[in-house]
N, C-alpha and C positions, 0 to 999 in steps of 0.2 A: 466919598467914603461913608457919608452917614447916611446916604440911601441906602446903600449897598447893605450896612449892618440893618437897618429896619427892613430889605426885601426880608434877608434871610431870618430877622426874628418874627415877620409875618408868614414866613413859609415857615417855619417850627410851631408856629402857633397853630395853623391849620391842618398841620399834621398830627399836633396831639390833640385836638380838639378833636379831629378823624375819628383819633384810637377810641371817643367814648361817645359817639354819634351814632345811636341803634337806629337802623335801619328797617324799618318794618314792609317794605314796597315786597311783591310777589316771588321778587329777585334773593330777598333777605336769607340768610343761610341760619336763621334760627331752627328748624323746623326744616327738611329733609321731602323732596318730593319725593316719595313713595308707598307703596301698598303696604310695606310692612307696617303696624300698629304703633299708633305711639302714646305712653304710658306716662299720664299726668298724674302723682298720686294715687292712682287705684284707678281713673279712668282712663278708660280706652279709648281713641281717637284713629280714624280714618284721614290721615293727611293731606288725601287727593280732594274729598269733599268736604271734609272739617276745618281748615284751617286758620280761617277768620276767628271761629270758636276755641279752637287750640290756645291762641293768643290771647281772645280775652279770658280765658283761663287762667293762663299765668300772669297776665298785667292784672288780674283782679289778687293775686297773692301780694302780700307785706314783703315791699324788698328793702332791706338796710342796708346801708353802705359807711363806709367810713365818713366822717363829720366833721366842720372844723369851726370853732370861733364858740365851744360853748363853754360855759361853766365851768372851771379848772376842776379836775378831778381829785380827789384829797384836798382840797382847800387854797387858798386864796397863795399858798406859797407854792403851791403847783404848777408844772409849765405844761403839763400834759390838757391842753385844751381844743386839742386833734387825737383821733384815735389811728389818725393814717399812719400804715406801716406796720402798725402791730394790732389792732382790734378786728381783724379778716372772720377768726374765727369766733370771736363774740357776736357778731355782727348776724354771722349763720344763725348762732343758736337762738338768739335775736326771732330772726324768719322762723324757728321752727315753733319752738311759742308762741308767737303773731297767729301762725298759721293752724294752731289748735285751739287756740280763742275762739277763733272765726269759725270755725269749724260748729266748736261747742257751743256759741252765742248766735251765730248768725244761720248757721245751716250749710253743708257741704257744697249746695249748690247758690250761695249766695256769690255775688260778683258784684267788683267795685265799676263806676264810672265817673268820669271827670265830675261830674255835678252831685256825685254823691254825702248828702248831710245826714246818714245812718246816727243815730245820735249811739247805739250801740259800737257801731263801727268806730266813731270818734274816741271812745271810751276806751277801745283796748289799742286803737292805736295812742292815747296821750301816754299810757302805761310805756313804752318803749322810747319816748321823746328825749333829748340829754339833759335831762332837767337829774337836781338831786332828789328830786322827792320823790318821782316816777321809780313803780314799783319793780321793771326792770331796761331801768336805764342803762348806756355804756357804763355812766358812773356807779352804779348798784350791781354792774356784774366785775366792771375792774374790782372795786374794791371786797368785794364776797370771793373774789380770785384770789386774794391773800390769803384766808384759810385753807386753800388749799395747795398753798406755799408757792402762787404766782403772783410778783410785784407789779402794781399799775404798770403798763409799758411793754410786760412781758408776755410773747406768743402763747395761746394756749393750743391746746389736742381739744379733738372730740371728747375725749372721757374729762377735762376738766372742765369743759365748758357743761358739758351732763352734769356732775355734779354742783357744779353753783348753780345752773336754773333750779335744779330740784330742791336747795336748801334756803332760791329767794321765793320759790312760787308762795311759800308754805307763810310769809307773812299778806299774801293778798289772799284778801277771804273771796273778793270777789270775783275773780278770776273761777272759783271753783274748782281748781285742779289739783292731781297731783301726781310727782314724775316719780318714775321707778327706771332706775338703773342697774340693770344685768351688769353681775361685772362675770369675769373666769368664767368669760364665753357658754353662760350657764342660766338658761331661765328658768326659775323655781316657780311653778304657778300657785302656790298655795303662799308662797312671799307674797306672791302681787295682789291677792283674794285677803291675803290677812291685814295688808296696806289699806285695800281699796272699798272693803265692805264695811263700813263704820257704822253700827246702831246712833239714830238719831242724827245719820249725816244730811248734809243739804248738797242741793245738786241744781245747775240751772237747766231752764225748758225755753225751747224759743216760741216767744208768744208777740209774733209780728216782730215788730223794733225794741220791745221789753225784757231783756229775759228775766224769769220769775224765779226765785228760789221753792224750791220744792221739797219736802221732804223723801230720799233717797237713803237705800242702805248702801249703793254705790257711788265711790267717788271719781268723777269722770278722770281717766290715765293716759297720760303721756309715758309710755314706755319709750326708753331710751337704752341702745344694747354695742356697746361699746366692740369694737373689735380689732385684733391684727392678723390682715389677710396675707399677710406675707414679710418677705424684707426690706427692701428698700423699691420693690415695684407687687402687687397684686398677682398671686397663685394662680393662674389659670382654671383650678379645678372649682376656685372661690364665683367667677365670676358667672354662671347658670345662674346659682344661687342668689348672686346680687339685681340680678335683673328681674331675678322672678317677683323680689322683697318690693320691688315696685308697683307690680299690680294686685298686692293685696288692698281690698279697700282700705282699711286700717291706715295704710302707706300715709307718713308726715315724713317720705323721703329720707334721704342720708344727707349726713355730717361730715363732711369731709373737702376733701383737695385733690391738686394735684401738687410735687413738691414746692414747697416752700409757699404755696399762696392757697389759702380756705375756701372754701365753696360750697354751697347751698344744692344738693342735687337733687331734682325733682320730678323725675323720670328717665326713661330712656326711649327708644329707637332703636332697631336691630344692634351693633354692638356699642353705642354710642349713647352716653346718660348726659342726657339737657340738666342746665344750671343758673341758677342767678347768681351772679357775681357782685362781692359788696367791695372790689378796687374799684370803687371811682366818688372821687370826695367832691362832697357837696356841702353847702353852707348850712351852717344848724338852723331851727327855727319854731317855733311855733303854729299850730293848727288852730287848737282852741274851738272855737262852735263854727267855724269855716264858713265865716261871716265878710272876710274880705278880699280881694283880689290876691293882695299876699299870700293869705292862707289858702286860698284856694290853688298857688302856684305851688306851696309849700307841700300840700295833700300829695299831688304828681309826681315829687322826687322821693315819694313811697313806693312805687310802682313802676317794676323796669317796663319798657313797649316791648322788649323780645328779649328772650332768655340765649342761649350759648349752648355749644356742644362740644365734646370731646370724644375719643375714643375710650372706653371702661380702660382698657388695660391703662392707658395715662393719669388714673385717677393713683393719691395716693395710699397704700395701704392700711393705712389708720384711718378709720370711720364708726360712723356711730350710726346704726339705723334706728328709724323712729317712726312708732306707727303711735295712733290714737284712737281710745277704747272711751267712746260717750257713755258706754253701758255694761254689763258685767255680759248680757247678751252677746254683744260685740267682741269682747276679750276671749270667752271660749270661742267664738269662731275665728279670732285669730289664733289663737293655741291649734285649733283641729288645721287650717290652711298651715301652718307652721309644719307641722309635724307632718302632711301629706304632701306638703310640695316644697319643703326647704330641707326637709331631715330623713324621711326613709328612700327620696328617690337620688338623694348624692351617695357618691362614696367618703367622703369629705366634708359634710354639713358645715355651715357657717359656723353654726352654735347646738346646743343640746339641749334640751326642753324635758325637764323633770319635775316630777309632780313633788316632791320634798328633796329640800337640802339635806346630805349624805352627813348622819349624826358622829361617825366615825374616822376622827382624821389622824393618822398616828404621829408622834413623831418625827420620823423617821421622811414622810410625807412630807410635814412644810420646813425638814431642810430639804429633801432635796430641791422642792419650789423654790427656796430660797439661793440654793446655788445656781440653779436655772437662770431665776431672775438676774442675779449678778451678772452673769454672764451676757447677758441679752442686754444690761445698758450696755457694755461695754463696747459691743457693738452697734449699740445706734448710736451712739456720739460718733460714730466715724462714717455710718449712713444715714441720717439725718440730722441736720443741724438746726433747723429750722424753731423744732418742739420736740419737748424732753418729758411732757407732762404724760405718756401712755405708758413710760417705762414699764410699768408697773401688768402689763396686756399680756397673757400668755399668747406666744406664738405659734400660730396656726399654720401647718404647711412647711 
């Protein structure tokens, strides 16, 4: 009898160990043989002869995962010392930040490797570590989630996980960034111009492994643009539109899921958007100057080996797109790509791109927004259960 229960608790073991054993061999279903283009961020890949390069693409991207054994979050009477099961979509927002650091400090085309001691790259990954002190740790985005009326514990949405990065970036000077969040499906460009051009601002320059502070009247933007493409599944007339949001250079991917589980999407493939996924818990730890074999093991469970795919329609409608503008250069030419190939060629645009917010809103206006809105929790609480934090998302489609 006690073999029998150890066969069966070593044949469970090796079946859940399966479920999070990424596969990278030629055979691996990351990554799709075919001629259609596949779209990492803004770049363009050839699958048949790129593939090797595909991957170190995305293994060179900051992937967070769920974490357990760190620092209790709120303090020493806290039991919350795992984020599993509820931190999915911190975790995203997490990689999307990571991934505008790197961008901004290291260069679009930089790329990690097992033996890599960037001492820049060390610097904005110790930022995201579960430390309390780290500028956005799980523990600094749970607890920045209470202002926005989410308790340690509790699932967030795209839009609230948007709004806490944007309100912790603002205490790291060194990061040099700053996020702007579209909300009512509405991007005001003279908002984002009047956020992001600061007299006397500083701005970093990559100079090798250093980056410098420079005097700048731009401050480099994480644009962040909330949205709901539908009701309890994705509009069909939305999805052109989402695929296209991929190959803008700009592209820092979407925010988002499929029901009930968060995910990090970072391109697509003919109707299929790749993703890193942050269910799979791994032990907390420290990096530090990645001086010893631990830390050097530690580095690794940053970096998934192969990313994941789904079918677009499976994704869930609440998402957040995210592109990033180094330069004010860059931001008008995502305004011009916006509005030539997300807005005058749909019938149904994602969103609406106006150069000032409409001075005149009557009465009469935000009640009926307001009865709108009513109406629209009422029925997500019966179509999703998951997160409640979008409520507030006019409904598109």
């Amino acid at each position: 009898m006690f073999f029998a229960v150890v066969k069966v608790l070593t044949v469970r073991t090796v079946i859940m160990d399966s479920l999070f054993t990424q596969n990278v061999s030629d055979e691996a279903e990351d990554i799709p043989q075919t001629d259609e283009p596949v779209w990492i961020l803004g770049r363009k890949y050839n699958a048949l002869k790129e593939l090797d390069v595909i991957r170190r693409d995305i293994r060179s991207k900051l992937w967070f995962t769920y974490r357990k054994g760190f620092i209790p979050i709120g303090g020493c009477s806290s039991t919350f010392t795992s984020d599993k099961g509820w931190g999915c979509m911190l975790r995203c927002g997490q990689m999307v930040l990571a991934q505008a650091l790197i961008t901004l400090h290291l260069g679009k085309d930089w790329q990690w490797m097992p033996e890599t001691k960037n001492s820049t790259y060390l610097k904005i990954l110790s930022r995201f570590e579960d430390k309390r002190a780290a500028a956005f740790s799980i523990h600094q985005i749970a607890l920045m989630g209470a202002s926005e009326g989410k308790e340690v514990g509790q699932w967030f949405g795209p839009n609230t996980i948007a709004q806490v990065l944007k309100k912790l970036v603002v205490y790291d000077e060194w990061s040099s960034i700053t996020i702007h969040v579209a909300l009512d499906n509405t991007l005001i460009i003279n908002d984002i111009l009047r956020q992001c051009k600061v007299e006397g601002g500083m701005t970093a320059e990559i100079d090798g492994e250093t980056p410098l502070k420079a005097p700048s009247q731009w401050k480099p933007l994480l644009l962040l643009i909330p949205l709901r493409l539908g009701l309890s599944e994705i509009n069909p007339i939305y999805i052109n539109g989402l695929k296209t949001s991929f190959k803008f250079t700009q592209s820092m991917g979407v925010i988002g899921g499929k029901p009930n589980l968060a995910l990090y999407f970072i391109g697509c493939v003919g109707d299929e958007v790749i993703y890193l996924d942050p269910h799979t818990t791994q032990k907390s730890g420290s990096i530090e100057e990645k001086m010893n074999e631990e830390e050097i093991e530690m580095d690794t469970t940053y970096h998934c080996k192969s990313a994941s795919r789904i079918p677009i329609t499976g994704m869930d409608p609440s998402v957040a797109l995210c592109f990033f503008c180094a330069t004010e250069k860059e931001f008008k030419s995502l305004c011009k790509s916006m509005q030539e190939e997300l807005i005058l060629p749909e019938k149904q645009p994602l969103f609406e791109l106006c150069r000032e917010r409409l001075t005149q809103w009557s009465p009469a206006d935000v009640a009926s927004e307001a009865i709108a809105a009513a109406s629209f929790v009422d029925f997500e609480h019966v179509e999703r259960q998951y997160d409640t934090s979008d409520e507030d998302f006019e409904l598109l489609g």
